[in-house]
C-alpha positions as CSV (number, residue, x, y, z in Angstrom):
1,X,-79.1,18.5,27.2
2,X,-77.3,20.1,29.7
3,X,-74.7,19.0,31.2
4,X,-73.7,21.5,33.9
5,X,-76.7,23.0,35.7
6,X,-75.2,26.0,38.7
7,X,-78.4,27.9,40.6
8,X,-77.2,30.0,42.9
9,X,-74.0,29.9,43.3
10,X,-71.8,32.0,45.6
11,X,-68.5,32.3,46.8
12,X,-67.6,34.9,49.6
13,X,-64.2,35.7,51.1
14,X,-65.0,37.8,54.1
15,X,-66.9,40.6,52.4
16,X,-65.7,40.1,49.3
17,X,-68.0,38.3,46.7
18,X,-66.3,36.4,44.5
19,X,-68.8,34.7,42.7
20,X,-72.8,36.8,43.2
21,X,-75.8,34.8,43.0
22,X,-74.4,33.0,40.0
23,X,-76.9,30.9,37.6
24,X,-76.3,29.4,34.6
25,X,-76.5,26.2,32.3
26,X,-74.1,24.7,30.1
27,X,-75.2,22.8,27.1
28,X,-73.6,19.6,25.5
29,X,-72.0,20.1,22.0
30,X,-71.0,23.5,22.6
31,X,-67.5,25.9,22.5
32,X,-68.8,29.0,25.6
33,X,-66.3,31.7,26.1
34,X,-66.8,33.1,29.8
35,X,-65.8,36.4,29.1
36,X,-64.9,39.1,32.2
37,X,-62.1,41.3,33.2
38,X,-59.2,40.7,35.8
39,X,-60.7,39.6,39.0
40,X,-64.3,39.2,37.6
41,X,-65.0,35.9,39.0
42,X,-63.8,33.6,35.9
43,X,-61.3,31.5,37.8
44,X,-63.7,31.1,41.1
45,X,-66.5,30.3,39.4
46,X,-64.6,26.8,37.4
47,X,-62.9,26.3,41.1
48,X,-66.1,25.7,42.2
49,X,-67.4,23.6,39.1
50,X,-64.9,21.4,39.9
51,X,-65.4,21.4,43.4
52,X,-62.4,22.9,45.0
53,X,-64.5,25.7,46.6
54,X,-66.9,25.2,49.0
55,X,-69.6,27.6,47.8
56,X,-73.0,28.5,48.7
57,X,-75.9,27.7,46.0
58,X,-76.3,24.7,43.5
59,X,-74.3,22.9,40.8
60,X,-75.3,19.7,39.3
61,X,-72.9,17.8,36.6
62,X,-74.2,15.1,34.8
63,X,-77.5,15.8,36.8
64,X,-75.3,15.1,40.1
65,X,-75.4,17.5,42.8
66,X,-72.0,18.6,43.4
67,X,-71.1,19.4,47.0
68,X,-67.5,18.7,47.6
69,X,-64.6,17.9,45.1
70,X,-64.8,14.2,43.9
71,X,-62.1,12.2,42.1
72,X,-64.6,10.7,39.9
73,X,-65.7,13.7,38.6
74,X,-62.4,13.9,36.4
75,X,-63.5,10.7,34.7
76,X,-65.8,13.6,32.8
77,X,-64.1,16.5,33.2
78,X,-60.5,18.1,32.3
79,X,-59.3,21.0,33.4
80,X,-56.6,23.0,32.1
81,X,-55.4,26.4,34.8
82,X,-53.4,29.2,33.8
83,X,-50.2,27.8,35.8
84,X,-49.8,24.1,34.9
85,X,-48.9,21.7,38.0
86,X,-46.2,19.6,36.3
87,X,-43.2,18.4,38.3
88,X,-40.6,19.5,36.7
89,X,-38.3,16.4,38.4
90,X,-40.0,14.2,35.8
91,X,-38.8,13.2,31.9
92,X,-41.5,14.1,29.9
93,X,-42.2,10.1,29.4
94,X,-42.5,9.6,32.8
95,X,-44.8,12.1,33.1
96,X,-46.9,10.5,30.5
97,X,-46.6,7.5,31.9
98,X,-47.4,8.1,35.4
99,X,-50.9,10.3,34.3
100,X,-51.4,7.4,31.7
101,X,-51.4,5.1,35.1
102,X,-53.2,7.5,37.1
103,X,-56.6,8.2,34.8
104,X,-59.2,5.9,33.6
105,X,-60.1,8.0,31.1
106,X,-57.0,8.1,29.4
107,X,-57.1,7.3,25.7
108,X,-53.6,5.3,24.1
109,X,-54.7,6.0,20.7
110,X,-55.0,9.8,20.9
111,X,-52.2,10.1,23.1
112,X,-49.8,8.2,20.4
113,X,-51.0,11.0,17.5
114,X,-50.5,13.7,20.3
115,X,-46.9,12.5,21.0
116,X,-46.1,12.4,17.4
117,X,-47.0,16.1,16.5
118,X,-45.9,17.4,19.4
119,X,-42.2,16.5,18.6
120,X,-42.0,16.5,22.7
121,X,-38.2,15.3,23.8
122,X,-39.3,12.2,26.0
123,X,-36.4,12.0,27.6
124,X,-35.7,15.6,29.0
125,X,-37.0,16.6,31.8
126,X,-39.7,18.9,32.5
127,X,-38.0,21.3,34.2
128,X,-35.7,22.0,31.3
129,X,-38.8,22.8,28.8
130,X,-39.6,26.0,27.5
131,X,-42.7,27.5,28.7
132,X,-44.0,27.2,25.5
133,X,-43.0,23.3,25.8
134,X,-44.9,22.9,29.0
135,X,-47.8,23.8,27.7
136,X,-47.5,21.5,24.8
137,X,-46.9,19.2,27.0
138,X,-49.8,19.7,28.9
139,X,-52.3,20.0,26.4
140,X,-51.4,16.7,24.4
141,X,-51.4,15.0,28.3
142,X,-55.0,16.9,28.9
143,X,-56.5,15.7,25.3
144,X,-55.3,12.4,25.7
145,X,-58.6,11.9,28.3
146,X,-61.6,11.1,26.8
147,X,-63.9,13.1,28.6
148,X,-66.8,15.3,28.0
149,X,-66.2,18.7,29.3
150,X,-63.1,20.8,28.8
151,X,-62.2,23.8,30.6
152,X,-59.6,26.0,29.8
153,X,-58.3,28.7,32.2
154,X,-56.6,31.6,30.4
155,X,-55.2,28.8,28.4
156,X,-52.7,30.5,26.2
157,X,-51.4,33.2,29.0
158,X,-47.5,34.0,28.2
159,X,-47.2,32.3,25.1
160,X,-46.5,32.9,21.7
161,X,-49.1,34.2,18.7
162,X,-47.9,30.8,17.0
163,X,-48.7,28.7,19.7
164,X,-51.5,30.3,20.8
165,X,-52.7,29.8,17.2
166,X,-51.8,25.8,17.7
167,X,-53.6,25.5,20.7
168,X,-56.8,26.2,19.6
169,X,-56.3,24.2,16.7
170,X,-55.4,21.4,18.6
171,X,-58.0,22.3,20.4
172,X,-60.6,22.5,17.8
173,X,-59.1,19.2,16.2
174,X,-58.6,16.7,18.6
175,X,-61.0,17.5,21.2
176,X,-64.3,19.2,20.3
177,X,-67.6,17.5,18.8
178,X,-71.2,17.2,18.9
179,X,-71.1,15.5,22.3
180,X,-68.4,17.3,24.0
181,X,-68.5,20.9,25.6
182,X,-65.4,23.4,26.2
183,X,-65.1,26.4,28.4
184,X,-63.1,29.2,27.6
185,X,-62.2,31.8,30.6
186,X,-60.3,34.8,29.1
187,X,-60.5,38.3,29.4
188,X,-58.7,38.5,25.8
189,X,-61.7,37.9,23.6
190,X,-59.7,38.5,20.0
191,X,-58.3,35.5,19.6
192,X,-61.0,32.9,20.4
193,X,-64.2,35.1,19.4
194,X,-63.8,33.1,15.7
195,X,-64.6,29.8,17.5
196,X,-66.8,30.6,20.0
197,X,-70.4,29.5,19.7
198,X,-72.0,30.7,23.2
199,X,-70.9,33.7,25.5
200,X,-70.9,34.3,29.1
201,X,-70.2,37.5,30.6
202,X,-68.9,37.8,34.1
203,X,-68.4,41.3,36.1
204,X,-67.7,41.8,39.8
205,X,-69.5,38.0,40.3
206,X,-72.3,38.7,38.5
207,X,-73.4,36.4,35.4
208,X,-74.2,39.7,33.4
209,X,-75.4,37.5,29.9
210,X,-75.8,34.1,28.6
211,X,-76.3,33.5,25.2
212,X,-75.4,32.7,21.9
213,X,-73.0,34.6,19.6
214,X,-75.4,34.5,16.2
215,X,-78.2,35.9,18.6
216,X,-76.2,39.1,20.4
217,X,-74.6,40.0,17.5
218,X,-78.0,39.9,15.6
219,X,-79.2,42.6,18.0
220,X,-76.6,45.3,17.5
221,X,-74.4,46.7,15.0
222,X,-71.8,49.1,14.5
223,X,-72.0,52.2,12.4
224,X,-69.3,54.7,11.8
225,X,-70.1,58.6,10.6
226,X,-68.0,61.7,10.5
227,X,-66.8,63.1,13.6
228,X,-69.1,66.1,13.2
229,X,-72.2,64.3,13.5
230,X,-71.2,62.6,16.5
231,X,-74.0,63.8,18.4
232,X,-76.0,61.3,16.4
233,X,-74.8,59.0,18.2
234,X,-75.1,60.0,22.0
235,X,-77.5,57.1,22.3
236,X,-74.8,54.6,21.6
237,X,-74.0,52.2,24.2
238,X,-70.1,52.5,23.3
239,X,-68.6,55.1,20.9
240,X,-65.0,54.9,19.5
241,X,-63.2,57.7,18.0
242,X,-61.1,57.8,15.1
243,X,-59.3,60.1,12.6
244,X,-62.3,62.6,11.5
245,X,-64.5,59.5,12.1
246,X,-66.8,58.1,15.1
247,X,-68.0,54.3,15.4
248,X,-70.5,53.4,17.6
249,X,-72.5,49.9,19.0
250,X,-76.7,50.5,18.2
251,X,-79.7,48.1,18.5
252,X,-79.6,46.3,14.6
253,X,-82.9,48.6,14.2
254,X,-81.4,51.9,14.4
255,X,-81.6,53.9,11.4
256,X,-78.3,56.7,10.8
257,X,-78.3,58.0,7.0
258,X,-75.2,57.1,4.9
259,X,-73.5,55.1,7.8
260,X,-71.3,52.6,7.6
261,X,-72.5,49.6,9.1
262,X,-70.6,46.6,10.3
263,X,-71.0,43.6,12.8
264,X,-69.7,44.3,16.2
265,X,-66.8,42.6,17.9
266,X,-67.5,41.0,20.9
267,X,-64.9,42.7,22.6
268,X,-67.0,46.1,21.4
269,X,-69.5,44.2,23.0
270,X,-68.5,43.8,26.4
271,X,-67.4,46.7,26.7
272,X,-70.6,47.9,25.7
273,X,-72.5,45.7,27.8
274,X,-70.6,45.7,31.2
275,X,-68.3,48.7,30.3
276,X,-64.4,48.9,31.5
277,X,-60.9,49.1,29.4
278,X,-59.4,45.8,30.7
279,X,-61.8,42.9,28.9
């Protein structure tokens, strides 16, 4: 089942196109990293799912035709940017308290197991958090919904390796099942590849790939030789140089005598694939 369908989908400013002719489907049950460099299109392209964009094309939610923004749609969906929107005037129980008010989907019991590992100070004000705080903040107020997609925005930008760690554990234990979907948008692969179970990648608009992690990965390999038999691998799609060595990404079928084989990274990957240093 899925339960995003976009066809389509474009977003132009002036002659700039954000978003190109964009289609995809998004499946239930499923963790999908969208995948792209800075300015690929990541961040336009959930504007729109969400409908804060007006866009050209097709994107159906639930099999509903999106065409504006629509309160109701956040019954369903959560949505977690790179910059949270906080006001930072608020205690952090008043903040709880006045989303708690504001959202139908919001679920007591979660939010009471949230609260308790977050050790979150209920009376100091937002503005006084950490960054790091903030964020913990957010994410226990964003988990607390009980709704079916999640999309995450260059979630853990700025913070810490332990609390980017967290996150996704959080993540991975509070939120996601069998009947739930979550979106990743990052352009720093690394630390989510180990959780991801589909991949989209995104360059200059374009939907570039769809599909799942087993399945890419089962199509290429790396192997690694001595740097002087590096012309054995001139038909690599990306080669990486080390000391007196020379990796390289191959179809799975290609045969290279006493190589070193290994599965790729899916940061090798993109890079392969759509090519650039920044992914």
């Amino acid at each position: 089942m899925n339960l995003i369908e976009i066809s389509n989908l474009t977003k132009k400013y002036k002659n700039l196109h954000a978003v190109d002719n964009a289609s995809i489907n998004i499946p239930e049950g499923k963790i999908i990293g969208l995948l792209g460099k800075n300015g690929a299109g990541k961040s336009t392209l959930l504007k729109c799912m969400l409908g804060f964009l007006k866009h050209e094309g097709e994107i159906k939610i639930f099999g509903e035709t999106l065409s504006k923004h629509k309160s109701s749609l956040h019954n369903h969906i959560a949505f977690i940017p790179d910059v949270s929107s906080l006001d930072d005037r608020l205690t952090v129980q008043q903040t709880i308290k006045y989303v708690k008010n504001l959202n139908p989907a919001w679920c007591e019991k979660t939010a009471e197991k949230l609260l308790l590992q977050s050790e979150l100070p209920l009376k100091q004000k937002v503005g006084n958090l950490s960054k790091g705080m903030k964020t913990k903040l957010y994410l226990m107020i964003i988990l607390s919904l009980d709704v079916k997609i999640l999309l995450l925005d260059e979630p853990t930008l700025g913070l810490d390796i332990v609390f980017r760690k967290e996150f996704f554990n959080t993540i991975l234990g509070e939120f996601f099942d069998e009947t739930k979907t979550i979106i990743i948008s990052t352009h720093q692969v690394e630390e989510v590849e180990h959780i991801l179970q589909d991949i989209i990648f995104i360059d200059k608009g374009k939907i570039v790939l769809q599909e799942s992690i087993d399945d890419l990965k089962s199509k290429f390999k790396t192997v690694t030789i001595s740097s002087d038999r590096e012309a054995e691998l001139d038909n690599a799609l990306l080669k990486m140089k080390t000391l007196g060595q020379v990796s390289g990404i191959v179809s799975s079928e290609t045969k290279i005598e006493d190589a070193i084989e290994a599965k790729p990274s899916l940061s090798d990957l993109f890079l392969a694939i759509v090519g650039g240093n920044h992914a």
